[in-house]
N, C-alpha and C positions, 0 to 999 in steps of 0.2 A: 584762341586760348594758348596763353603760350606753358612752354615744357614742365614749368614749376607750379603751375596750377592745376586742379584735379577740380572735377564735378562735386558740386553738392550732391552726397548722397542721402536719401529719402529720413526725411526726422532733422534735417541737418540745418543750421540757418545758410541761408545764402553766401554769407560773407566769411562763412567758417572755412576751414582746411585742416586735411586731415595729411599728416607728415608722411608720407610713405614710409623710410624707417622707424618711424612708432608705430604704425600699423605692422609691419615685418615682426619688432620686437616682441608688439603682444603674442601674435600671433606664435610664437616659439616660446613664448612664457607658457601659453594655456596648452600647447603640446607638451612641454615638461610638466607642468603640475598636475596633468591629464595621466600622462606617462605614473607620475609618482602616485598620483590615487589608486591606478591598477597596478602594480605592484609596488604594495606600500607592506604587502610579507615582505618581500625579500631585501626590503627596504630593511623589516626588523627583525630580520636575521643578520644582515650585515652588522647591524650596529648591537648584537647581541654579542656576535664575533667578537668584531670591536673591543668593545666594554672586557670582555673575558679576557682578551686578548692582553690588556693592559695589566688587570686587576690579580695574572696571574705572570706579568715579567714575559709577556711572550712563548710560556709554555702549552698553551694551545696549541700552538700554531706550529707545533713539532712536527716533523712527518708523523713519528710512532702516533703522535694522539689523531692526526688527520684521518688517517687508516682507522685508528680504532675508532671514531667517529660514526665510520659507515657499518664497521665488523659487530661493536656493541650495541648496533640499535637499528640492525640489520631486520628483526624480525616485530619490532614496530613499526617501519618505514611501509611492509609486506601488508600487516595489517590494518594499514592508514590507506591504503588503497581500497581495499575493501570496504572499510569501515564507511571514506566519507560517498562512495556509490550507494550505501545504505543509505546514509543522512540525506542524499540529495532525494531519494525517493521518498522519503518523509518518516522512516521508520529509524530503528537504534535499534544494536547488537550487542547485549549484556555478559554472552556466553563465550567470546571468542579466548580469553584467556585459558575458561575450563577446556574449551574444543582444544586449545595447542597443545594442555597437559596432558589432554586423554590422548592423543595422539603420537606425543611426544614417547606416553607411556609401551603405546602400541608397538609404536618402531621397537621401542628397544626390544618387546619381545620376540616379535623379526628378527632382528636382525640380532641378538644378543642371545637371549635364550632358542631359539629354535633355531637359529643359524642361517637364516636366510641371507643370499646373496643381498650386496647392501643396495643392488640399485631394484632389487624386486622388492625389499623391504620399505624403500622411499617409494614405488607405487603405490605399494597396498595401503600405506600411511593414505596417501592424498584419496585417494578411492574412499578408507574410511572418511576424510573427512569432508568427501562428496555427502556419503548416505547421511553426514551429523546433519548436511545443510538441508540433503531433502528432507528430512524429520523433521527440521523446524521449518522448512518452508512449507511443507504441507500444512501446519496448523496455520500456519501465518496471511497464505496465502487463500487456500481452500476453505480452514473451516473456520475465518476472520474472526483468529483472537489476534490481539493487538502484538506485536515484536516486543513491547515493553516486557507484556507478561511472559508469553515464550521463550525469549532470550534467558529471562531472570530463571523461569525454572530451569532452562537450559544448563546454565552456569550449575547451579546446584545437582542436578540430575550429572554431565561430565565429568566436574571436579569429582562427584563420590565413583563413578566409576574409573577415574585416572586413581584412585584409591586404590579398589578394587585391582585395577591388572594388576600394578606394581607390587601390591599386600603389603604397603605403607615401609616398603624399601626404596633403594638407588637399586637401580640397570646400569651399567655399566661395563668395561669398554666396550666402544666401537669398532665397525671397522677404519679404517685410516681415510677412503674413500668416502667414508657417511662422512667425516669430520671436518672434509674436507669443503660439504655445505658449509658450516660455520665458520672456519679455524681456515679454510687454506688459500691460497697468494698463487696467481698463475704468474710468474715471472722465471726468470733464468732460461727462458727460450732460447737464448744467442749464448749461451753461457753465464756467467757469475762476474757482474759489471757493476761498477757504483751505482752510476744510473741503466736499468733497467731500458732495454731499449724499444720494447713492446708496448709500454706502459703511455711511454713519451710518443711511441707512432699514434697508437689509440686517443691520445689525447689533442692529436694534430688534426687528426681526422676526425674528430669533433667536432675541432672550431671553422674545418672545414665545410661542413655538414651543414651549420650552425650559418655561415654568410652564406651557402647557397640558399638555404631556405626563404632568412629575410630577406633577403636582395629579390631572391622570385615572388612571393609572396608581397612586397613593395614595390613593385614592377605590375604584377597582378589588378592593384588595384588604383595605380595610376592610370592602368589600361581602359578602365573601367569607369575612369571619372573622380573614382573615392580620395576622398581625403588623405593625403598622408601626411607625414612627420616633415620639419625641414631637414635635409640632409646631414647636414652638422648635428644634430640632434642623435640623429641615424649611425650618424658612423663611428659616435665617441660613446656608445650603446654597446654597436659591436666589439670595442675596442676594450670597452671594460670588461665584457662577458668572457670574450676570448681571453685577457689576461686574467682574471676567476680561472678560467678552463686550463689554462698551462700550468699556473701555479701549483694546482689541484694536481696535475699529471705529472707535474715534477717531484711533491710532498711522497706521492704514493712510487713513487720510480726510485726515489733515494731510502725508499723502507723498503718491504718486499715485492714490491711492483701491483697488481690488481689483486684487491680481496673477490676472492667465487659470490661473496654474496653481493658485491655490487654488482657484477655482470647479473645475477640471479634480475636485481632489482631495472637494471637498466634494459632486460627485454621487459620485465612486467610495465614499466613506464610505458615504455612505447606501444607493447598492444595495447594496455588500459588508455592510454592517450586516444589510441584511433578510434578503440570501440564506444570511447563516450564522448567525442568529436564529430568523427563521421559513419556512423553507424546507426542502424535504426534503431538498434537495441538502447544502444547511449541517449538519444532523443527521447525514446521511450521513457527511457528515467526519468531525464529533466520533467518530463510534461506531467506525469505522475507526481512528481515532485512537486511542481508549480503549481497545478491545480489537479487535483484525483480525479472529481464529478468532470472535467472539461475532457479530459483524457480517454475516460470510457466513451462519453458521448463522441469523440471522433474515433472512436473505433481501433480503441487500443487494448488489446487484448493482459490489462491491467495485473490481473491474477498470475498467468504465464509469466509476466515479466518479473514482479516480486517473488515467486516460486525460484525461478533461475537466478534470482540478483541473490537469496540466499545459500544455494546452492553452490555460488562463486565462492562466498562467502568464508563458508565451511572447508573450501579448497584452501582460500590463503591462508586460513588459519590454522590447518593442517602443515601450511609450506612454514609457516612461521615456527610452528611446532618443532619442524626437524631443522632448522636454520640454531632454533634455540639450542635446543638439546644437543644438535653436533656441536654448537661452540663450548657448553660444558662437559660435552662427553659424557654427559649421565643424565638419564631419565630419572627424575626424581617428585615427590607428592607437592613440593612447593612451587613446580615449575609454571607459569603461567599468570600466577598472582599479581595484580593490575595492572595486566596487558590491556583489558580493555579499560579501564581508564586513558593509559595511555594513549591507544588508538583514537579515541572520542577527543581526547584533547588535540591532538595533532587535527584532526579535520575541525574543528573552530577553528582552531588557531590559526589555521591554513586557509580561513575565508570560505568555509561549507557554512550555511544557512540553519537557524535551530528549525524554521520553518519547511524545512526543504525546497525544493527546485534551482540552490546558488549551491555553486562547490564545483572543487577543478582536482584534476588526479594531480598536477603540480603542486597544486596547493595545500595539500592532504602531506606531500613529499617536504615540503617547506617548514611547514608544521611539526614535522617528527623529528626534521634537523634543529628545531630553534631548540625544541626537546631536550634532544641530546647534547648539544653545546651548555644547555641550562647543567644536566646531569655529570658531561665531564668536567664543568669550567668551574662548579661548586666540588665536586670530587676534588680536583687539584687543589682547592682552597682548604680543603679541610673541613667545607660544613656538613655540619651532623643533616642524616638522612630526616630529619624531623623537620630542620628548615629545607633542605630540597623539596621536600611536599606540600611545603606552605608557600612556597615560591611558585611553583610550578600549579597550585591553587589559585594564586593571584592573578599570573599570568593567563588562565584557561578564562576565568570572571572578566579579566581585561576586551581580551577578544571577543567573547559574548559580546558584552557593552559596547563595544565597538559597532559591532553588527547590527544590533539595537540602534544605535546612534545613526548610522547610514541608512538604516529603514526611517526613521520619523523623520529625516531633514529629509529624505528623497519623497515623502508626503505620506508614508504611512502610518499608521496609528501607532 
């Protein structure tokens, strides 16, 4: 047989031939379309960018608004982690906006009226809003009323007591410390430089971080036999992500260098990444999530686990609380008001499951940015808060349907 002829492979007639570069081509078509199906968020965030990007003459895309991107929607990003480790277990959180208020409330009387030192005032906040989660995870969990109902009285029972502490005033000022959760920029290390040069290292060592990882992890499972990407595919991936990650480092290095709450966000990332990756606990979810009755019968300890998943819960909404409250310096009765809306939309929109057992802590993070680009890119524009709501309604229905749409083509009902 000579060099330019190949075997009929099985289904094939005899006489046919199958081109090696068309076989190569498909072959990197269905890795790219494959590619784009699983992140086809970040797909519509880019082009949300995009669109804003244009529609506003390039002032998105300012350092000042980059920064404030992360600073203003700092403390739904907090509770979008939260929120979609609730939805993958199969339950929702109606209360977390009331929890941030009451808590928000609390600080201030810490740390504002009774004078407490600001970082023993930032424990006792989170502490409270440990006890909000055991309250509601103990009905939730233990004496199996539904999170629907819990959450809702939730909401109503915190919002009247974030009433109560305050006595339907503003708390106010802070100390410069607390504010420094919301409002402050760790920059000017090396001194006072256009570009920031802490900002621009951290961002280096990023994308440093970032080709160790795939490069081992695609090493890993060639090791192993596994499918991978063709290389080109592979390396103009890296190539984009890394240019994403500079650009980002350069926006924030030419404003004030790192907002405090992104650092806040980028350890919660990574522990919530490992703990619902490679962790029992995170498996735990899922399988809860996926199927309840399967979960018990292999010997998962079901109740514990929703007990603690709301008890996180209650932490981040506590952290959300004082992230909020530092950025406007004041504890106030309106504070918190549809935060959890927010949060619930960012994990749809972010590819978490209405059914539970689908949903990624990335994706939950994706979701609160398309969010917030929605919020600053109509801000700039000018439109009234009435169509941002209707927008941002359309878009939470879109992703639903979406979800919907990939469950019946994938063969479910």
């Amino acid at each position: 047989m000579s060099d330019l002829e190949t075997k009929p492979t099985p289904g094939t007639a005899a006489g046919a031939q199958i081109n090696p570069s068309t076989s190569k081509a498909g072959a990197w078509l269905t890795h790219l379309l494959s590619d784009l199906g699983k992140n086809g968020i970040f797909i519509a965030l880019l082009v949300v960018v995009l669109l804003f990007t244009v529609l506003t003459d390039g002032i998105l895309l300012r350092p000042q608004n980059i920064s404030n991107l992360i600073v203003q929607n700092g403390y739904i990003l907090v509770l979008a982690i939260g929120m979609v480790m609730v939805i993958i277990a199969g339950h929702i959180d109606l209360s977390v906006g009331s929890v941030a208020a009451f808590v928000g409330a609390c600080s201030g009387v810490f740390a504002v009226t009774w004078g407490l030192p600001w970082w023993l005032s930032i424990i006792l906040s989170l502490l409270v809003g440990a006890l909000v989660g055991v309250w509601q995870g103990f009905w939730i969990a233990y004496v199996g009323i539904p999170a629907f109902i819990v959450t809702l009285a939730g909401m109503l029972i915190f919002r009247g007591l974030a009433l109560a502490v305050l006595g339907n005033a503003n708390i106010g000022s802070f100390p410069a410390e607390y504010r420094a959760l919301g409002n402050g920029f760790l920059n000017n290390v090396f001194g006072e430089l256009d570009l920031d040069p802490l900002t621009l290292g951290v961002g280096a060592i990023a994308i440093i971080a970032l080709i160790v990882q795939q490069v081992r992890t695609r090493a890993g499972r060639a090791k192993y036999g596994q499918e991978v990407e063709p290389i080109v595919w592979f390396v103009a991936k890296l190539v984009l992500i890394s240019v994403a990650i500079a650009l980002f480092a350069w926006a924030l290095a030419s404003y004030k260098g790192i907002p405090v709450t992104l650092i806040v966000l980028a350890v919660l990332i990574l522990v919530y990444g490992v703990i619902m990756n490679r962790s029992v606990f995170g498996r735990h979810i899922y399988a809860i999530g996926g199927n309840l009755h399967a979960a018990e019968l292999s010997g998962i300890k079901t109740r514990n686990v929703t007990f603690w998943l709301f008890v996180n819960m209650g932490v981040l909404a506590a952290l959300a609380g004082l992230i909020f409250t530092a950025r406007l310096n004041l504890a106030g009765p309106k504070a918190g008001d549809g935060f959890e809306l927010e949060a619930i939309s960012a994990a749809f929109i972010g590819g978490a499951a209405v059914t539970g057992g689908v949903g990624t802590i990335g994706g939950a993070i994706i979701g609160g940015l398309i969010i917030g680009v929605l919020n600053n890119g109509m801000s700039i524009m000018g439109i009234g808060i009435e169509w941002q709501q209707a927008v941002k309604g359309l878009v939470l229905l879109l992703a639903v349907a979406f979800d919907v749409y990939n469950k019946r083509r994938a063969g479910g009902r």
